[in-house]
C-alpha positions, 0 to 999 in steps of 0.5 A: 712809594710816592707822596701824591700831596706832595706831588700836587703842593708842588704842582700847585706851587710852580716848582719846576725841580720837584715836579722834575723829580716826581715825573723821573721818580714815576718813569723810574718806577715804571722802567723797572716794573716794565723790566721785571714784567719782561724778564717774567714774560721772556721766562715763562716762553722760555719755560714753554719751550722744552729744547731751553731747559738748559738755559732755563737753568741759567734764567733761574739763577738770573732771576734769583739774582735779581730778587736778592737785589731786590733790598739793594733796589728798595734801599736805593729808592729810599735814598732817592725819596730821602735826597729829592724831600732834601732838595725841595726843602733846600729850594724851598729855603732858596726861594724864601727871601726872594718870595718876601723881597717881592712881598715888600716890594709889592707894599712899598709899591701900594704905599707909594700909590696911595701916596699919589693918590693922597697927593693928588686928592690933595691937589685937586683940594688945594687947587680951588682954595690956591687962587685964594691963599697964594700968600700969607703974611708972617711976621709982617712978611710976605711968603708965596705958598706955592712956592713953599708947596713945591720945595717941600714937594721937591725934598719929599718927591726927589728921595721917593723917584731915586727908590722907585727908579732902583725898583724898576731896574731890580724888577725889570732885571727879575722880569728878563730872569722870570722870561729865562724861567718862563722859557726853561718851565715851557723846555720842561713842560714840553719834555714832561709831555712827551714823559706823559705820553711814553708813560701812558704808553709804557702802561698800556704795554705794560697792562697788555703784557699782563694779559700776555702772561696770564694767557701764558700761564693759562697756557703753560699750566695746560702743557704742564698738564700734557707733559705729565700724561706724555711722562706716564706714557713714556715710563710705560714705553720705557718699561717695555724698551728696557725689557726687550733692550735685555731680550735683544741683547740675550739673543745678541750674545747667542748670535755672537757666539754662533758667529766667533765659532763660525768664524773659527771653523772658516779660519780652519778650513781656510788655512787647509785650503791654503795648505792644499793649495801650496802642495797643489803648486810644488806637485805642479811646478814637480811635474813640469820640472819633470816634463822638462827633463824628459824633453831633454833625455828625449832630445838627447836620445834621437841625437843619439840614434842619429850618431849611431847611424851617421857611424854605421854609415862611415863604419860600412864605407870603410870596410867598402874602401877597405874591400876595393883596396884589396882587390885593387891590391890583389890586381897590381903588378908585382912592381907596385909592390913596395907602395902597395905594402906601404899602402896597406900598412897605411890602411892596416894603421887607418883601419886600427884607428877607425876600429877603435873610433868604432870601439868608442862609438859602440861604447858610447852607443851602449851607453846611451842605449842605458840611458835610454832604458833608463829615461824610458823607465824615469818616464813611465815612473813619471807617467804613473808619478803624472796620472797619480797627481792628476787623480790627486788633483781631481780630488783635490778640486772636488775638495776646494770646490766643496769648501768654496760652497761651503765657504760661501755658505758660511760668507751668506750666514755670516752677513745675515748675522751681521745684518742682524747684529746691526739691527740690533745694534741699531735699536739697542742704540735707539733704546738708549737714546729714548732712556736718555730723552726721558732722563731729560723729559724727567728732568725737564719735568722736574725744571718745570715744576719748580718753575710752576711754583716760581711762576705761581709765587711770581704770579702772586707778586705781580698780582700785588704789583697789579693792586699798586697799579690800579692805584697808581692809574688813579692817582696818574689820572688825576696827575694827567688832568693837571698835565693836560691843563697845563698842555692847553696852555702851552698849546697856546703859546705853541701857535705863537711860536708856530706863527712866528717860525711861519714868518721866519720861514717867509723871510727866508724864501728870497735868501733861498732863491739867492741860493738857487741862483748862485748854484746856477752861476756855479754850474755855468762857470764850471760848463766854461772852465770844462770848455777852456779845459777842452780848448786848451787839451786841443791847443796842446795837442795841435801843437804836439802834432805840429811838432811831430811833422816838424821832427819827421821832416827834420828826419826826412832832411836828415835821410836826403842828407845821408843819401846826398852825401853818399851820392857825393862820396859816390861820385868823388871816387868816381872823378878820382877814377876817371883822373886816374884814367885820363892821367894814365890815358895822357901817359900813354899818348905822350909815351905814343907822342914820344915814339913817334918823335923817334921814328920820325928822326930816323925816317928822315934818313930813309931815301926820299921814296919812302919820305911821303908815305912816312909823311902821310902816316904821320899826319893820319897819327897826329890828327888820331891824337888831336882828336883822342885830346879833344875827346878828353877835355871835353869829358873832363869839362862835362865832369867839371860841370857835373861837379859844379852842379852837384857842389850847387844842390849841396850848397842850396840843401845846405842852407835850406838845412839851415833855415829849417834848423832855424826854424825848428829852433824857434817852435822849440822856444815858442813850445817850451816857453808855452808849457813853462808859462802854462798853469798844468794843475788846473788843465789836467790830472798828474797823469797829463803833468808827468806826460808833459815833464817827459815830452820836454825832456824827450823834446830838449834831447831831440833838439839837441841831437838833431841840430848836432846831426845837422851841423855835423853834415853839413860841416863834413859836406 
């Protein structure tokens, strides 16, 4: 589809657009050629495989799909074949004035260098005859020639220099636009290149891709040929799998029925062991009701039997005391006759009663001996009722062991039938499984034929592509000749470039040993701002320990401060005690004082024998009592002086509270105004800055607190 003599006019020309259009025509039609290429090699490895029959179906209407879009594709290539002659007629039509400005501008230059040429001829003709006719005379006046020469020259020159300097600046504006085109054909040149090369290579994939599906068609025509022997044989496989599928299952049905009858007689005689079982359990529940009351009736009988006795006994007492009494009756006085008369009418009356509790026993003895005669004969009907029912029994478990073997004989039948069943059900399954790989062998056959003649039609075609190939590696042969040629040239003017690049690279060695030594700076200065971090963090938390001894000692002050004022409040009720007891010691010396003093006035009216001894004991009294004051002020005096020195220590303790409030007051300050000053964001994360906001606030609360504490002792002491 391509013009090769348009392709080389337009090399030949210089166009960079057409030759543009021709090398994106070419890589356009071997893009598409390398497509269908592939889309024929990915069909037939796919018809290969018998497992991608199904999307072999979808590959089919893919492929139909592309080769009913095969018009839409030719149209639109005539289009791009159409548009692109459209363009270069366009350029050619563009570049037209541009070619004959340069033509003319070339002849007006030759014009204009054969007139210097001419002039000068002229000049150098002129020069040997200018010293000779320097002047000429006209009309009887003297004209200098040379002169005239030159205004003349002047008048012609000056309009000729204005032309030539315009020209110099149009073609040296042409020239720096032929630089920007030289500039963009050598862009172009290197991308035709790299054109050249991948689609030197597209055709060697291309050409190895062709090779590929021949062996792929030698191949698949080989499988086709091995898939219609494994169809014959699978037929013929088939043919017997459906006959022994129709035997298998003639015999099923048989076995089937043999097993619902087998089925039915075991259901039957389940439900006559069921029934057997059922009389067996009321027969055996019967018996025990039975035994049961038999114990009772056989209880109630030696109860009985023991009554009876237990009356015998008391009727043959009686009948002794009735005996005694009698011949005691009979021994009596005969004044111990009215109470012997009584005596027996009270015997006559006790023996009636006794005679008609003896009445009543009998009666009730009779009776129970009926009911004896009655439960023995209940219990030999019970025994015989008893063996008949063991005897019944017996059979009956003759009879349940006879069905359980038969049971478990028609249970062992039933299984192998069962496993019969699923065996055959198993290769009834097998079978239907092989019918439905071959429907699928069939129909993958059928797929593979109509791809077999695909393929060969497609075979054909690429065939035809392979002839425009051939043809097309010729006619790209002698374009890459020309490519190369071209290559060469700008191979040369690559070494420029590269020699260039070199020096640039040279120039930019000491701009990257300024790099290499500013990195170095930075790393220093980032190893001395880690080490001012490092010194800082250490300042920071000398001085939190700093203030940690300043509060535990303020807290130590705090707890000798409690403990001082206790000891104080000790001691002031202490002193107010011992007041108290001297107060009351004083009461009583001066009631004593004043008891003497009365004594002494009425002594003074005893005779004058007693006066002395009086005298003697009224000195002894008074030195007692001199000495009890003495002894008291010289306690008072120690407790005063104990006072003074515990009002000293609490004085000195005060103001050494003082100095060390005053004291905590200043770090505080000198802390606080440390921390507002310090710059926090650049010493430490935001953990640090949160850590820090809350020690001054834990900081200002203490402070507050503690000084409040202090001034608060100190005031109450």
């Amino acid at each position: 589809n391509l013009d090769l003599d348009k392709v080389e006019n337009s090399s030949e020309t210089g166009n960079p657009d057409v030759d543009q259009d021709v090398e994106n025509k070419l890589e356009i039609d071997g893009e598409q050629r390398n497509e269908n290429l592939q889309l024929k090699y990915i069909e037939i490895n796919d018809s290969l495989d018998p497992h991608k029959s199904q999307l072999l179906v979808n590959k089919f209407s893919h492929s139909n799909l592309i080769q009913s879009s095969v018009p839409l594709i030719n149209k639109s290539r005539n289009l791009f074949n159409f548009i692109t002659e459209k363009s270069t007629n366009i350029m050619e039509k563009a570049l037209l004035p541009q070619y004959l400005q340069q033509k003319e501008l070339a002849q007006k230059l030759g014009n204009c260098e054969e007139g210097e040429a001419g002039d000068q001829s002229r000049e150098d003709d002129s020069s040997g005859g200018r010293e000779e006719i320097n002047e000429v005379e006209v009309n009887g006046e003297e004209i200098d020639c040379g002169r005239l020469l030159e205004e003349l020259r002047k008048e012609l020159v000056s309009p000729f220099i204005d032309n030539r300097e315009a020209t110099i600046s149009r073609l040296t504006s042409e020239l720096r636009s032929a630089l920007s085109q030289k500039d963009a054909l050598l862009q172009q040149y290197s991308s035709a290149n790299k054109e050249r090369e991948s689609m030197v290579m597209k055709y060697a994939i291309s050409e190895k891709q062709r090779l590929d599906l021949q062996r792929n068609l030698e191949q698949s025509h080989s499988r086709l040929k091995q898939l219609i022997s494994d169809n014959e044989v699978l037929t013929s496989k088939l043919k017997t799998a459906f006959n022994e599928r129709s035997r298998v299952t003639q015999m099923l049905d048989v076995k089937c029925r043999e097993l619902i009858d087998a089925q039915k007689e075991l259901e039957k005689l389940r439900e006559d062991l069921d029934l057997r079982e059922v009389k067996l359990k009321w027969t055996q529940t019967k018996l025990k009701s039975e035994l049961q009351s038999h114990k009772e009736t056989s209880d109630k009988l030696e109860k009985a039997s023991l009554r009876i006795n237990e009356l015998k006994d008391e009727c043959e007492n009686v009948r002794r005391e009735s005996s005694e009494s009698i011949k005691k009756f009979q021994q009596s006085e005969e004044n111990k006759a009215v109470t012997l008369d009584h005596q027996l009418k009270e015997q006559h009356a006790r023996l009636i009663l006794e005679r008609h509790v003896v009445e009543d026993k009998e009666a009730e003895r009779l009776q129970l001996l009926k009911e004896i005669e009655t439960l023995n004969h209940r219990q030999q009907v019970l025994i015989e009722e008893n063996n008949a029912l063991t005897l019944r029994i017996n059979e009956l478990d003759a009879i349940y062991t006879k069905l359980k073997r038969n049971f478990d004989e028609l249970q062992v039948v039933s299984e192998e039938r069962l496993k019969a069943i699923n065996d055959l059900t198993v290769k009834s399954e097998a079978l239907e499984g092989t019918r439905l790989k071959l429907v699928a062998r069939n129909q993958e056959l059928l797929a593979t034929e109509s791809e077999l003649q695909r393929l060969q039609a497609a075979n054909k075609e690429l065939q035809v592509d392979m002839d425009c190939c051939v043809q097309r590696e010729n006619q790209m042969l002698e374009f890459t000749q020309k490519l190369t040629d071209k290559n060469v040239r700008l191979q040369s003017d690559f070494t420029i470039t590269e020699s260039r690049l070199k020096e640039l690279e040279k120039e930019l060695v000491p701009f990257r040993e300024q790099v290499k030594e500013l990195k170095a700076r930075i790393k220093e200065i980032t190893e001395e701002l880690r080490d001012e971090k490092k010194k800082r963090a250490d300042e920071c938390e000398l001085l939190a320990r700093h203030l940690a001894e300043q509060t535990k000692m303020a807290e130590n002050l705090k707890q000798l401060l409690e403990d001082s004022k206790g000891e104080n409040l000790v001691l002031k009720r202490k002193h107010q005690m011992t007041i108290k007891e001297l107060t009351r010691e004083v009461g009583q010396l001066k009631k004593k004082l004043e008891g003497t003093s009365t004594d002494g006035a009425v002594q003074e009216r005893t005779p004058s024998v007693l006066s002395l001894n009086e005298e003697a004991d009224k000195e002894a009294g008074v030195i007692y009592n001199e000495l009890d004051k003495q002894a008291l002020v010289d306690r008072v005096i120690k407790l005063q002086r104990v006072n003074v020195k515990r009002a000293e220590k609490l004085d000195f303790l005060e103001e050494h509270t003082r100095v060390l409030v005053a004291e905590l007051q200043k770090k505080t300050k000198i802390i606080q105004n440390y921390i507002l000053s310090e710059t926090f964001d650049a010493m430490g994360s935001n953990e640090r800055d949160k850590y820090k906001v809350g020690f001054k606030v834990r900081l200002g609360k203490f402070e507050v607190i503690n000084i409040g504490d202090l001034l608060s002792c100190c005031h109450r002491i």
